[in-house]
PyMOL commands that place a pseudoatom at each C-alpha (Angstrom):
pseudoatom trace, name=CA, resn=UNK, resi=1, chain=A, elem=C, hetatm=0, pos=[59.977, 21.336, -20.534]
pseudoatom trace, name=CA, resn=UNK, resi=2, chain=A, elem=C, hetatm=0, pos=[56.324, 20.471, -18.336]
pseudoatom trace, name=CA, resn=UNK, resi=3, chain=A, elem=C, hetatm=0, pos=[58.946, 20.060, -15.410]
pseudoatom trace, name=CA, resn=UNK, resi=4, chain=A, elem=C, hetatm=0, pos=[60.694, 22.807, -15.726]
pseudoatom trace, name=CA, resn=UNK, resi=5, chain=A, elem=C, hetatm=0, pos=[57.664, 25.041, -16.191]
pseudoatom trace, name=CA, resn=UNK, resi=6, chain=A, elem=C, hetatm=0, pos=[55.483, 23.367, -13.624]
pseudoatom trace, name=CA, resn=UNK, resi=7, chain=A, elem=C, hetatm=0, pos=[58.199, 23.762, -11.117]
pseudoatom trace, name=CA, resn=UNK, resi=8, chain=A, elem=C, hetatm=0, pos=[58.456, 27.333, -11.346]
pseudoatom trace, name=CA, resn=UNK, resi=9, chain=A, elem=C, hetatm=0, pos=[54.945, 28.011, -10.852]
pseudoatom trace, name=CA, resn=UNK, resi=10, chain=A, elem=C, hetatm=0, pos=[54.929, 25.598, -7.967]
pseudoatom trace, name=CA, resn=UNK, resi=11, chain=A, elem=C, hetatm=0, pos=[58.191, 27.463, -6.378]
pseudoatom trace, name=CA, resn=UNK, resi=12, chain=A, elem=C, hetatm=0, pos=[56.243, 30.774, -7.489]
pseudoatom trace, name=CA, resn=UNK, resi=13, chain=A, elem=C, hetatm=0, pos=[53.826, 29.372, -5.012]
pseudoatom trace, name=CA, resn=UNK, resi=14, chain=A, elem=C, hetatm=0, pos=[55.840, 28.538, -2.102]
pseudoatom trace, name=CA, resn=UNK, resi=15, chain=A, elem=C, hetatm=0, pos=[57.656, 32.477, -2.546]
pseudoatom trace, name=CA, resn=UNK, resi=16, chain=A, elem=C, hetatm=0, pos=[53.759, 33.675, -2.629]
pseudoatom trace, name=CA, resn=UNK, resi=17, chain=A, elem=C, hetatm=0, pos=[52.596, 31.793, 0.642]
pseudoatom trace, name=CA, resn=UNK, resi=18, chain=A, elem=C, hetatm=0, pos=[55.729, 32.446, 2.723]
pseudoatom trace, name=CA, resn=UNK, resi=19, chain=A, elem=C, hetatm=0, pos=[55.586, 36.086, 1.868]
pseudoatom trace, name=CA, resn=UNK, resi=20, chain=A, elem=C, hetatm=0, pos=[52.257, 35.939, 3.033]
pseudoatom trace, name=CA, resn=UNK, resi=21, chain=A, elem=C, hetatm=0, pos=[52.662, 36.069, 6.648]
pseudoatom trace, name=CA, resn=UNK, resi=22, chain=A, elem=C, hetatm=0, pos=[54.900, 39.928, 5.873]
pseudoatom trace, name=CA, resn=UNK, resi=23, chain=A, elem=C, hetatm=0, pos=[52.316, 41.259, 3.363]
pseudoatom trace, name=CA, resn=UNK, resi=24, chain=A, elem=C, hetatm=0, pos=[49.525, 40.582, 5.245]
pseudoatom trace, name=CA, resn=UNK, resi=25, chain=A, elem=C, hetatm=0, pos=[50.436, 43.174, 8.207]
pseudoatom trace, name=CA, resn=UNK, resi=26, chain=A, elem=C, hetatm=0, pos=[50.858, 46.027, 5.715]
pseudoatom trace, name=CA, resn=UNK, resi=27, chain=A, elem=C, hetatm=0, pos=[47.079, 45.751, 4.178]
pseudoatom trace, name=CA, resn=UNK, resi=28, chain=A, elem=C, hetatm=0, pos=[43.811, 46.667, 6.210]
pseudoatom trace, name=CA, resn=UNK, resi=29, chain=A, elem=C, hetatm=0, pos=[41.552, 44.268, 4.772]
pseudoatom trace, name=CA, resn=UNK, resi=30, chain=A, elem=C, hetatm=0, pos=[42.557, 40.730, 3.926]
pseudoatom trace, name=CA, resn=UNK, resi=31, chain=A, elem=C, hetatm=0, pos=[41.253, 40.975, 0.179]
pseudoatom trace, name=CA, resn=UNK, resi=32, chain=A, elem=C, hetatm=0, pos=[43.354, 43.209, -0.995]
pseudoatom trace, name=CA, resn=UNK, resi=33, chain=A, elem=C, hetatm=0, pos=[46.209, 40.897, -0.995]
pseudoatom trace, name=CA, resn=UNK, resi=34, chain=A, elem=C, hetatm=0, pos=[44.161, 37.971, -3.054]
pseudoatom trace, name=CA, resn=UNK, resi=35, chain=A, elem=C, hetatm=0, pos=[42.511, 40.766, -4.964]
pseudoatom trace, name=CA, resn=UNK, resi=36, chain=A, elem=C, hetatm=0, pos=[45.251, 42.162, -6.585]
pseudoatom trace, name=CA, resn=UNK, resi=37, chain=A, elem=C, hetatm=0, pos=[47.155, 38.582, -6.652]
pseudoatom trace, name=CA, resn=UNK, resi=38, chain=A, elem=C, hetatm=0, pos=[43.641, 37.351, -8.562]
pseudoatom trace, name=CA, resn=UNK, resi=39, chain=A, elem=C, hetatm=0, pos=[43.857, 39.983, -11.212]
pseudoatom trace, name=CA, resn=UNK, resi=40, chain=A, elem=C, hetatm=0, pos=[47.762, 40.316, -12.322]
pseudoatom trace, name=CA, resn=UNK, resi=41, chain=A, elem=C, hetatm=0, pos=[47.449, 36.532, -12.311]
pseudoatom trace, name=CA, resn=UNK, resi=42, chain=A, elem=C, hetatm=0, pos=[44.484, 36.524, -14.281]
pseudoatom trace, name=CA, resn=UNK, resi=43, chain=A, elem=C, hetatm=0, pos=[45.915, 39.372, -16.860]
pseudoatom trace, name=CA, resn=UNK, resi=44, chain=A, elem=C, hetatm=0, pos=[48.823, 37.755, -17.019]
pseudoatom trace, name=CA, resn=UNK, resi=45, chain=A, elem=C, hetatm=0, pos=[47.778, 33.998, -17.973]
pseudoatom trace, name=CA, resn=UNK, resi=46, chain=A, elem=C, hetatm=0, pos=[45.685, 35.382, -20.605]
pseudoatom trace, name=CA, resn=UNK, resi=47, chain=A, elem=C, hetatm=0, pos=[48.494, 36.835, -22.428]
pseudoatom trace, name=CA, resn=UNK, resi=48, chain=A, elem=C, hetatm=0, pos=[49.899, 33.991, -21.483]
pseudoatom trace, name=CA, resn=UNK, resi=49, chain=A, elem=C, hetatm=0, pos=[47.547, 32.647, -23.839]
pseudoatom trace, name=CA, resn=UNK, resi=50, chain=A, elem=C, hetatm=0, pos=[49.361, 34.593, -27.039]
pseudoatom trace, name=CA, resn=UNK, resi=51, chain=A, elem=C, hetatm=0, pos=[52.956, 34.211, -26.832]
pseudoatom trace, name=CA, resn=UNK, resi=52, chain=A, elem=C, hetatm=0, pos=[54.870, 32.929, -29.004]
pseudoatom trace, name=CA, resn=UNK, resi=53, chain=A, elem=C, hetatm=0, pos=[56.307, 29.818, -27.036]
pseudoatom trace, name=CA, resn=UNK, resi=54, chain=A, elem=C, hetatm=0, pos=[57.718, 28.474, -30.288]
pseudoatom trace, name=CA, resn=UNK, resi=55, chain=A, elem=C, hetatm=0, pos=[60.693, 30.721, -30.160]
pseudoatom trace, name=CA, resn=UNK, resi=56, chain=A, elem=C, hetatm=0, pos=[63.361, 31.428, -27.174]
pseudoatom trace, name=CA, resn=UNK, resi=57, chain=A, elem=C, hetatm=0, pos=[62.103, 35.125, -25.974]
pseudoatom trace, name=CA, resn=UNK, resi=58, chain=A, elem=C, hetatm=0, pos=[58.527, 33.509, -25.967]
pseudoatom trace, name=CA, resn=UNK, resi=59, chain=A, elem=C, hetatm=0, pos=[59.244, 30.364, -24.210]
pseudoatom trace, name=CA, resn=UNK, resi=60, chain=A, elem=C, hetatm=0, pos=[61.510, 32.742, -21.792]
pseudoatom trace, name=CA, resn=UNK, resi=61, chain=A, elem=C, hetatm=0, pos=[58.422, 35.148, -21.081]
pseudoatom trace, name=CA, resn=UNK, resi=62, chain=A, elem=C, hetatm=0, pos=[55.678, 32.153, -20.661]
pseudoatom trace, name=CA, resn=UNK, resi=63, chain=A, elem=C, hetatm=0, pos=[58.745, 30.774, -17.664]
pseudoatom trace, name=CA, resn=UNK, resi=64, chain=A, elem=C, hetatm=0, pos=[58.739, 34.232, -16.645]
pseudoatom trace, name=CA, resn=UNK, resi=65, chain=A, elem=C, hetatm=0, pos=[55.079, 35.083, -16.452]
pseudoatom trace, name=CA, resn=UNK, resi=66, chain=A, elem=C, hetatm=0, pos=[54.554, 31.411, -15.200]
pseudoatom trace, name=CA, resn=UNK, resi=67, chain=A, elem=C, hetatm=0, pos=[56.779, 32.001, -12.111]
pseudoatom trace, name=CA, resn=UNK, resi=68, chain=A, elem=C, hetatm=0, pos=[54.908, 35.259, -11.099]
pseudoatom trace, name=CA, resn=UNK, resi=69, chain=A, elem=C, hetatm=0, pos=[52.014, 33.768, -11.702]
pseudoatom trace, name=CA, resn=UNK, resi=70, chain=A, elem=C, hetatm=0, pos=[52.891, 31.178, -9.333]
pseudoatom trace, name=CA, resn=UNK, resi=71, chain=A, elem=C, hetatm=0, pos=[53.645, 33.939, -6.734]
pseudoatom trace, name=CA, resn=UNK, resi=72, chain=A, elem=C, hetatm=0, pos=[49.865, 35.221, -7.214]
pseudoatom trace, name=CA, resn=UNK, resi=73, chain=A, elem=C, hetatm=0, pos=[48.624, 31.527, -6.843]
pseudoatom trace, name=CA, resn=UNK, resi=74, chain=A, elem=C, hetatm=0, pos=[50.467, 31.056, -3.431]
pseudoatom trace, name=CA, resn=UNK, resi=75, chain=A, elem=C, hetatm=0, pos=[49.276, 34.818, -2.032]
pseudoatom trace, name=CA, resn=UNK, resi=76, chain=A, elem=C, hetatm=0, pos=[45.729, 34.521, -3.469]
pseudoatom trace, name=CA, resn=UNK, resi=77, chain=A, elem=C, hetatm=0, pos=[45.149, 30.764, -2.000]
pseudoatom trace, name=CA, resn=UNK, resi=78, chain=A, elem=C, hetatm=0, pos=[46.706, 31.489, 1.214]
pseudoatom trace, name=CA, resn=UNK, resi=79, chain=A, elem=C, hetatm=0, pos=[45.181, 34.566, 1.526]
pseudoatom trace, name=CA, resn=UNK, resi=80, chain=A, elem=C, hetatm=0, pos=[41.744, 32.918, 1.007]
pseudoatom trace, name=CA, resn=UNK, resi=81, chain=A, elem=C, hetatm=0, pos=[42.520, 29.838, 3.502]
pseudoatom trace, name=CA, resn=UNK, resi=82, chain=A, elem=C, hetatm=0, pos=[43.369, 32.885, 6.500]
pseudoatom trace, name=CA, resn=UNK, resi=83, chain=A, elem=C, hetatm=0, pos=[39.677, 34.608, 5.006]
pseudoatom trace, name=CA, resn=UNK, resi=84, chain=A, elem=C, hetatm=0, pos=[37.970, 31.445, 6.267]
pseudoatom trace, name=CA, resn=UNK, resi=85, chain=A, elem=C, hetatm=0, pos=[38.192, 31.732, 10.198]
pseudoatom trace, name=CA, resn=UNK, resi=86, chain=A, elem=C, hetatm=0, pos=[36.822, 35.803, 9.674]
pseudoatom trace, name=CA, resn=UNK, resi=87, chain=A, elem=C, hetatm=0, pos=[33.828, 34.351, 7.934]
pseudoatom trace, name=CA, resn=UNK, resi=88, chain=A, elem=C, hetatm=0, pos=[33.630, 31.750, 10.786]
pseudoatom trace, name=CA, resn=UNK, resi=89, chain=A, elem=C, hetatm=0, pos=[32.815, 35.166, 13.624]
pseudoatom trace, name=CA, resn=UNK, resi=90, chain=A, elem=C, hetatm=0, pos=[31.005, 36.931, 10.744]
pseudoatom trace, name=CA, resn=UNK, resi=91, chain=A, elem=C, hetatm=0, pos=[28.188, 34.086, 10.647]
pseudoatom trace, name=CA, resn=UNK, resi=92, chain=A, elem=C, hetatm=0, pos=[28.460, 33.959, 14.339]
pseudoatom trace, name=CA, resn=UNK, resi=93, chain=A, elem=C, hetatm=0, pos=[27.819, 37.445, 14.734]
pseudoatom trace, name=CA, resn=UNK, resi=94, chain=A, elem=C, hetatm=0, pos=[24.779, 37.506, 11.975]
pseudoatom trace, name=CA, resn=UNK, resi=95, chain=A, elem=C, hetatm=0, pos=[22.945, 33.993, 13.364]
pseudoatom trace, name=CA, resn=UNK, resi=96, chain=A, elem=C, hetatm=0, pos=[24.594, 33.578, 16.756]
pseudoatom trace, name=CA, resn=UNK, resi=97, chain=A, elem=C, hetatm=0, pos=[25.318, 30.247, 15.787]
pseudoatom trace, name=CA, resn=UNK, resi=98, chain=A, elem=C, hetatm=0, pos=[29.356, 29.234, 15.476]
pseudoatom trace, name=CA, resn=UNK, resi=99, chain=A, elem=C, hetatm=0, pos=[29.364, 26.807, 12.244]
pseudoatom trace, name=CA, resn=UNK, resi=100, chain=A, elem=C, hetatm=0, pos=[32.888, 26.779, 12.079]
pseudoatom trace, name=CA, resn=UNK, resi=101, chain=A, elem=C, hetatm=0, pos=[33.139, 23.062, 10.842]
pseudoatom trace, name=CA, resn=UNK, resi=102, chain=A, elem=C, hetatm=0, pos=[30.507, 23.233, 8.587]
pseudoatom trace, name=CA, resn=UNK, resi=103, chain=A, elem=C, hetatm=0, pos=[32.014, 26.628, 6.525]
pseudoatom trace, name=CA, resn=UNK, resi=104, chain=A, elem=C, hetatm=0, pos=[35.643, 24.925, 6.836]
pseudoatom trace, name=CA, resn=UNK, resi=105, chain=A, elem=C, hetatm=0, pos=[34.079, 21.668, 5.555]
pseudoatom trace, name=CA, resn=UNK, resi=106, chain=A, elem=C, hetatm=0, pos=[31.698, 23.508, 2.740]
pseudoatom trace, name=CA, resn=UNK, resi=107, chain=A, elem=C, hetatm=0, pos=[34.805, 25.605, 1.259]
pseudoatom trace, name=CA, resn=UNK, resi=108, chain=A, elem=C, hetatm=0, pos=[36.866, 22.436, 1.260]
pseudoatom trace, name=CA, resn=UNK, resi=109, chain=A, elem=C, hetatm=0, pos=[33.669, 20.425, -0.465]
pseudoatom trace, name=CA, resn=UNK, resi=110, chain=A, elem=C, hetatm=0, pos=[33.494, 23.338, -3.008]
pseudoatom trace, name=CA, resn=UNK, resi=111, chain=A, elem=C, hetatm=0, pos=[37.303, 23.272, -3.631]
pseudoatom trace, name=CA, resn=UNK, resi=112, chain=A, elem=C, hetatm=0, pos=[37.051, 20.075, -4.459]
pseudoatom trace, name=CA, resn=UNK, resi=113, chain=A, elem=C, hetatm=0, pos=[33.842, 20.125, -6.646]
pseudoatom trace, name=CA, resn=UNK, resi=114, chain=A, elem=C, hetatm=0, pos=[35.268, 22.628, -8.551]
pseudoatom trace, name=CA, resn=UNK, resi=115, chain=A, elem=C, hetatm=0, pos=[38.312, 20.518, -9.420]
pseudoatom trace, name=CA, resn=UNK, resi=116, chain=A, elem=C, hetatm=0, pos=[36.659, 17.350, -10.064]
pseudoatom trace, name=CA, resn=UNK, resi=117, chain=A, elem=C, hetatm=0, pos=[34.101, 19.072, -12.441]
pseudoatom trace, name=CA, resn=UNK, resi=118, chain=A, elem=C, hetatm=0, pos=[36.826, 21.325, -14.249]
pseudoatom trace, name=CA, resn=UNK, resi=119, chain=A, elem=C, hetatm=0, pos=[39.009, 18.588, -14.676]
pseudoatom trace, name=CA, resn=UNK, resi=120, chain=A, elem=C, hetatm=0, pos=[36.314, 16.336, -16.343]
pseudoatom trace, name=CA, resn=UNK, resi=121, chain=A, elem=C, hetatm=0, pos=[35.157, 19.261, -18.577]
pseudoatom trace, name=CA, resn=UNK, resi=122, chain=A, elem=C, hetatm=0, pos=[38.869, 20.030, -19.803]
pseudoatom trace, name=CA, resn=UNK, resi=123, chain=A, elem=C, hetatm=0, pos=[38.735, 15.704, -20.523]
pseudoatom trace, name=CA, resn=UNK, resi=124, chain=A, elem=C, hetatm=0, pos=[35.234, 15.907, -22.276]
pseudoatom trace, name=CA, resn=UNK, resi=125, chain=A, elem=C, hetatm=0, pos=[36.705, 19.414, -24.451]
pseudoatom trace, name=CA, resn=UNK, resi=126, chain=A, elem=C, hetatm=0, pos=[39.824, 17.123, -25.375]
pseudoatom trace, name=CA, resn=UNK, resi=127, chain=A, elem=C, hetatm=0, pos=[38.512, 14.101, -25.538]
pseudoatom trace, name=CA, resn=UNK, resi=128, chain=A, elem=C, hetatm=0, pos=[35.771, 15.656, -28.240]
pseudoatom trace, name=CA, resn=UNK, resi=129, chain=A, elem=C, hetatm=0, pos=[38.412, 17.734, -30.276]
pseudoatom trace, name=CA, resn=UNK, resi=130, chain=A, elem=C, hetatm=0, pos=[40.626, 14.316, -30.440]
pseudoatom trace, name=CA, resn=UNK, resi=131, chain=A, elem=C, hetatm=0, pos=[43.051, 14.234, -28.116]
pseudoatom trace, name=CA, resn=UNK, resi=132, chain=A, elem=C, hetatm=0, pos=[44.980, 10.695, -27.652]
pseudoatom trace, name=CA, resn=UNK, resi=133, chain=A, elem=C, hetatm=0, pos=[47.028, 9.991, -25.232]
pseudoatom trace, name=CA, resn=UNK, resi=134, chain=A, elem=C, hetatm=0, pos=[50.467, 9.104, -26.585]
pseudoatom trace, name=CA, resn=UNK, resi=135, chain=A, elem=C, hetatm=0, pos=[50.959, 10.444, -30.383]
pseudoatom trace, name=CA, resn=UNK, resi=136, chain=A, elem=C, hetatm=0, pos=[51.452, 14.009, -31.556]
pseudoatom trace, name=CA, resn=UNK, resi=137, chain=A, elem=C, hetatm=0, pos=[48.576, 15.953, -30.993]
pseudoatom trace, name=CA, resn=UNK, resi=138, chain=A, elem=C, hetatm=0, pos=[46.998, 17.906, -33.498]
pseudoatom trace, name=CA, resn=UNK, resi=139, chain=A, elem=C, hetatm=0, pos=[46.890, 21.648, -33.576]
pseudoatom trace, name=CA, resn=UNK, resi=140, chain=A, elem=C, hetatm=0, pos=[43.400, 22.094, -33.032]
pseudoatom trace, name=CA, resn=UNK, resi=141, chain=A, elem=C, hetatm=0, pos=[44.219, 19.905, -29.469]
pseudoatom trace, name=CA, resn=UNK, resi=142, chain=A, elem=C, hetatm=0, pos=[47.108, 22.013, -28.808]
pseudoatom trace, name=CA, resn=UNK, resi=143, chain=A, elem=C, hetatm=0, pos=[45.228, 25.137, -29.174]
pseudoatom trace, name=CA, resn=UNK, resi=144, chain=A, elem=C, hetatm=0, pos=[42.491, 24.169, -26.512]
pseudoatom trace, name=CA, resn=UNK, resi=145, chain=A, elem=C, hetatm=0, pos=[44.742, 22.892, -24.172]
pseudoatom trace, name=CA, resn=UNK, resi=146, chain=A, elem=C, hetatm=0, pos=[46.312, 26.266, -24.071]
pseudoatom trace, name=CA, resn=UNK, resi=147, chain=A, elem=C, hetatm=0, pos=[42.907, 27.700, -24.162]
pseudoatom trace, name=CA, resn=UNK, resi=148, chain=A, elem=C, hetatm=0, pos=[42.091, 25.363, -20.735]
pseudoatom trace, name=CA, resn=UNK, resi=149, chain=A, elem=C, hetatm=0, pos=[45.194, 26.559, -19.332]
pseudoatom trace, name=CA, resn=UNK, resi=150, chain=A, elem=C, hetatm=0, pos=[45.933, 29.968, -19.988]
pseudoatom trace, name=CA, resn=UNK, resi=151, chain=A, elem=C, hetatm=0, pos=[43.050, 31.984, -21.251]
pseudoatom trace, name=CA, resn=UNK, resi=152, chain=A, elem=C, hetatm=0, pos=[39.938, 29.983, -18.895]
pseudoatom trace, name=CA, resn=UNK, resi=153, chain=A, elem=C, hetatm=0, pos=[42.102, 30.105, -15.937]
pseudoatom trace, name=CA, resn=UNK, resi=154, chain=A, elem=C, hetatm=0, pos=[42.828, 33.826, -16.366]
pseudoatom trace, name=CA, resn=UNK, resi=155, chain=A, elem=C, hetatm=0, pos=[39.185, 34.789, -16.838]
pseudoatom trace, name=CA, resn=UNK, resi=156, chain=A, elem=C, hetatm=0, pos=[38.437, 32.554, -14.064]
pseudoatom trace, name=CA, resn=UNK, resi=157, chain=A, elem=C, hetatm=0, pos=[40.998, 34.945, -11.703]
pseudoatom trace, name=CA, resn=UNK, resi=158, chain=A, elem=C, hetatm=0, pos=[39.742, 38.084, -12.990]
pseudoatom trace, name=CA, resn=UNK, resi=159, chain=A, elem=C, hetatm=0, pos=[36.133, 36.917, -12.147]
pseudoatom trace, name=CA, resn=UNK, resi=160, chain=A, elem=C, hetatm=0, pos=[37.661, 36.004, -8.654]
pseudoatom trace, name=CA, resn=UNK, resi=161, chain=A, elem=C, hetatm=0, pos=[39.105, 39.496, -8.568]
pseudoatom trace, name=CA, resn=UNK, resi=162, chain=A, elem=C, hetatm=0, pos=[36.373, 41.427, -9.031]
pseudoatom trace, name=CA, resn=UNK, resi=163, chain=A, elem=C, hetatm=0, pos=[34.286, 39.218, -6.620]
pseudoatom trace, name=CA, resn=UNK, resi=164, chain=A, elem=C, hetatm=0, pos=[36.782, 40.013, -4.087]
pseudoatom trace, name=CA, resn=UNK, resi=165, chain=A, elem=C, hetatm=0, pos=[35.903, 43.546, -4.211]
pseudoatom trace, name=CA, resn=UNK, resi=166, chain=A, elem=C, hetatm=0, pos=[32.724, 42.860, -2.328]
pseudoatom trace, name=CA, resn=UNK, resi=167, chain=A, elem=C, hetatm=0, pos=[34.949, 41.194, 0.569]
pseudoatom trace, name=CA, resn=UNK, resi=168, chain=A, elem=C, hetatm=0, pos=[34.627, 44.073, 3.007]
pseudoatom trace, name=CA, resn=UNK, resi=169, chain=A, elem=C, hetatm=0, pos=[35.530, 42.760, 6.250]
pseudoatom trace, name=CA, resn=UNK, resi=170, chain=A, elem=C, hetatm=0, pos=[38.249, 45.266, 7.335]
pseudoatom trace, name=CA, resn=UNK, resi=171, chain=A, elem=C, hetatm=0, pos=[40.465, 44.866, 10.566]
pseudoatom trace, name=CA, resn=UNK, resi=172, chain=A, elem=C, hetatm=0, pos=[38.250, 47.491, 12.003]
pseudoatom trace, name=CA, resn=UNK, resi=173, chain=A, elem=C, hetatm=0, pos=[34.861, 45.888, 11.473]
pseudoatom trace, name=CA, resn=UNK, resi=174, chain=A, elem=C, hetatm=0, pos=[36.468, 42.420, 11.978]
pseudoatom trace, name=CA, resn=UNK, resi=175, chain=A, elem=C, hetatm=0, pos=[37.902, 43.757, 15.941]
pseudoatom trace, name=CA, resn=UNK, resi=176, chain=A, elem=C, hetatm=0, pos=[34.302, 45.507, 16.409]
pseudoatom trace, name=CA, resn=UNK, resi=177, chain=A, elem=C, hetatm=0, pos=[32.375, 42.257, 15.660]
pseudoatom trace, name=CA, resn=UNK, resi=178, chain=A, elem=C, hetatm=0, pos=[34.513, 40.243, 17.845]
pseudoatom trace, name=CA, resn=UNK, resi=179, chain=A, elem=C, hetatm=0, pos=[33.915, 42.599, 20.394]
pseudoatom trace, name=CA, resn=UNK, resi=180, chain=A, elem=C, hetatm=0, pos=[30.160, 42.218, 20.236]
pseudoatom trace, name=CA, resn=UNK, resi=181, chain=A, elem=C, hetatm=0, pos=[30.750, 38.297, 20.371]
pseudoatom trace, name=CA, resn=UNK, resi=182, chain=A, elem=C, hetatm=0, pos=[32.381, 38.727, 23.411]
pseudoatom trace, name=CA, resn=UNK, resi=183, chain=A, elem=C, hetatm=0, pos=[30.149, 41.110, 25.175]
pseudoatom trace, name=CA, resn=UNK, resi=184, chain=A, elem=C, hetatm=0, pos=[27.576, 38.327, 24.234]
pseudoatom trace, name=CA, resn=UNK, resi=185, chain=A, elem=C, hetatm=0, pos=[29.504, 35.674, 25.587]
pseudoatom trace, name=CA, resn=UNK, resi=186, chain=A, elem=C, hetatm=0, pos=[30.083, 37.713, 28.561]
pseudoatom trace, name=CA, resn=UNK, resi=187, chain=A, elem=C, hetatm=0, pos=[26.275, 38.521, 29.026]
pseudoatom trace, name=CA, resn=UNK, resi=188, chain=A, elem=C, hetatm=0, pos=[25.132, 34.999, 28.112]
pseudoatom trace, name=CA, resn=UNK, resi=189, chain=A, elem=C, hetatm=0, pos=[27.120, 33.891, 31.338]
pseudoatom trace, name=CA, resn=UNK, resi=190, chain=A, elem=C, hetatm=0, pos=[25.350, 35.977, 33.718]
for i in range(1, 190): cmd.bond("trace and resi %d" % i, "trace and resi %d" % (i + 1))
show_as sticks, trace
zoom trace
């Protein structure tokens, strides 16, 4: 059952990145479309959280809810991937200084940070309530591995959400600063 559901959110993914590229052209500023992926994706994993997966119309909504959530992973982390060359020109244009390797290198780092210390706190939260790999788990496991998975990760979308709200580099503002790079580039030749 793992497989089945972890290949719907994966091909939920795939759906959410290549529709990327034909949402993208219909929204001004590039947060909306990560934004609004964040929070239905966040709302949706915590209910997530209370369905009955025991019996057929709750295992059928968690696939259901899984796949769209998948969808919301594949806009929201593509979306944020395409954010990271705009925040390349918007330090240029604040510092004149380009740092493009270092903020594609930092935002990689911090990627990865984040999933080496979430995965190790999920292991210390099992590991403490009992989990063994191997045997049936108890319910008290069970329970906070749903927790981890459904109800942290939601709350951890929403919060993504709302701090996407203070994204507010528009296409206007983003073809205005490159402008003034230009100009400067121009200028600095003279």
């Amino acid at each position: 059952m793992f497989v089945f559901n972890a290949s719907l959110l994966y091909l939920g993914r795939i759906f959410g990145a290549f529709s990327l590229s034909t949402l993208v052209a219909k929204v001004d500023n590039k947060r909306t479309l990560p934004m609004i992926s964040f929070f239905v994706s966040g709302v949706l994993m915590v209910i997530m959280t209370f369905l009955p997966v025991h019996t057929q119309i709750g295992l059928d909504l968690y696939n259901f809810m899984t796949f769209i959530t998948g969808i919301g992973g594949g806009l929201g982390l593509a979306s944020m991937f395409g954010m990271v060359p705009d925040t390349t020109e918007y330090s240029q244009h604040k510092s004149q200084i380009r740092a493009a390797g270092f903020i594609s290198s930092f935002i990689n780092f911090a990627f990865k940070v984040g999933m080496a210390i979430c995965t190790a706190v999920i292991g210390w939260v099992l590991g403490y309530l009992g989990y063994a790999a191997n045997i049936i788990q108890s319910p008290t496991v069970l329970n906070a591995i749903n927790i981890c998975m459904n109800m942290v990760c939601g709350i951890v979308l929403l919060v993504g959400g709302f701090a996407m709200i203070f994204y507010n580099l528009d296409k206007k503002t983003y073809a205005h600063m490159v402008d003034a790079l230009e100009n400067t580039r121009i200028e600095n030749k003279k």
